[in-house]
C-alpha positions in Angstrom: -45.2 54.3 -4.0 -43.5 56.5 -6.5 -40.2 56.2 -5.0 -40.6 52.5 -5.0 -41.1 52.8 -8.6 -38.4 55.0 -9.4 -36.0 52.5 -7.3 -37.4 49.6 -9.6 -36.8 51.4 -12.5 -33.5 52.3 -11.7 -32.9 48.7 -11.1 -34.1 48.0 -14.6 -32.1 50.1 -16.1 -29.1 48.8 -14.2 -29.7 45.1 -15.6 -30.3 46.1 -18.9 -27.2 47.2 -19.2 -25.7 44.8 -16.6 -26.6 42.2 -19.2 -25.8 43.7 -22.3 -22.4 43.0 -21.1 -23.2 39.1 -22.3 -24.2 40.2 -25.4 -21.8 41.0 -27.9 -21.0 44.4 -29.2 -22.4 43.6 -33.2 -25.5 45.5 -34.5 -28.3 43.0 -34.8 -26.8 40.8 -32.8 -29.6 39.3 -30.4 -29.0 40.4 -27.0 -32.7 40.0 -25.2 -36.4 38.1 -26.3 -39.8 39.4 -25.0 -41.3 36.3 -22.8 -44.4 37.8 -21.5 -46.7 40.7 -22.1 -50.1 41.3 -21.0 -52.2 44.1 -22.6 -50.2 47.3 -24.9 -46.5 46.0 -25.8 -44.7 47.7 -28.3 -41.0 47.7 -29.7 -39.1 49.8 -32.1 -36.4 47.4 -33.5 -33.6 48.7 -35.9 -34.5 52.7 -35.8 -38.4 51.5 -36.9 -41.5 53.2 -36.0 -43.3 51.5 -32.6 -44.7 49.0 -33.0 -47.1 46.3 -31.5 -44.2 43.6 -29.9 -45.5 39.9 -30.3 -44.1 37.2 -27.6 -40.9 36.1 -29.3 -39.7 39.2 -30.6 -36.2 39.6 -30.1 -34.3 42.6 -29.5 -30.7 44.3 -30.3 -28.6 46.6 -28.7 -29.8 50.3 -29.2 -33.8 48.7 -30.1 -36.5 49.9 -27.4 -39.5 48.0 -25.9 -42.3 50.0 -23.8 -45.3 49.2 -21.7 -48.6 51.1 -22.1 -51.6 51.8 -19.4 -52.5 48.7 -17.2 -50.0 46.7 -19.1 -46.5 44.9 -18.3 -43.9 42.4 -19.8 -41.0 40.0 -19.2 -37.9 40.3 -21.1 -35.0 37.3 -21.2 -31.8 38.3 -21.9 -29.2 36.6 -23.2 -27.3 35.8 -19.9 -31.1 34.6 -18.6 -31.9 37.0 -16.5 -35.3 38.3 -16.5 -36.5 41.9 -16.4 -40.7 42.5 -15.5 -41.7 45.9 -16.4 -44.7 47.2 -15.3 -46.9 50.0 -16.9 -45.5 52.9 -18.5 -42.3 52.0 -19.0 -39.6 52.5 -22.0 -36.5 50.3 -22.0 -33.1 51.0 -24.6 -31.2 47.4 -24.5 -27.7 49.1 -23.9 -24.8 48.4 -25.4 -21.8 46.7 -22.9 -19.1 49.3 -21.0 -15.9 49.2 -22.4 -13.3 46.8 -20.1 -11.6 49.1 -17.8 
């Protein structure tokens, strides 16, 4: 079970920064929107303390979103993909890779 959780996490971390790469590089600049959340949600947007994350917020490269006990979320990004995160988790929307 843990290993199936640190595989799902490595996922998400993989598209968050898989779609970042549709978001351009400007700070601000909307690159994902939480959809869903079900119990303790919080964001820190802009370098600001945590705080509770209302369905609708939208987030920028570099802000942070995390799940708390018995709790999970949905977060649409701007290439509309979905990420689910489950309970204790802690997401950084990343910014894209340089072109190689």
């Amino acid at each position: 079970m843990f290993m199936g959780r640190l595989l799902l996490l490595g996922l998400g971390f993989t598209l968050v920064h898989w779609s970042s790469l549709q978001a351009k590089d400007v700070p601000g600049a909307r690159a994902a929107v939480l959809v869903e959340k079900e119990n303790s949600v919080d964001a820190q947007v802009s370098g600001s303390t945590w705080k509770a994350a209302p369905v609708g917020v939208e987030l920028a490269i570099s802000d942070k979103l995390r799940t708390g006990e018995f709790s999970r979320a949905a977060v649409r990004f701007t290439d509309l993909s979905m990420l689910r995160l489950d309970e204790l988790t802690t997401i950084e929307i990343s910014p894209p890779l340089a072109a190689d």
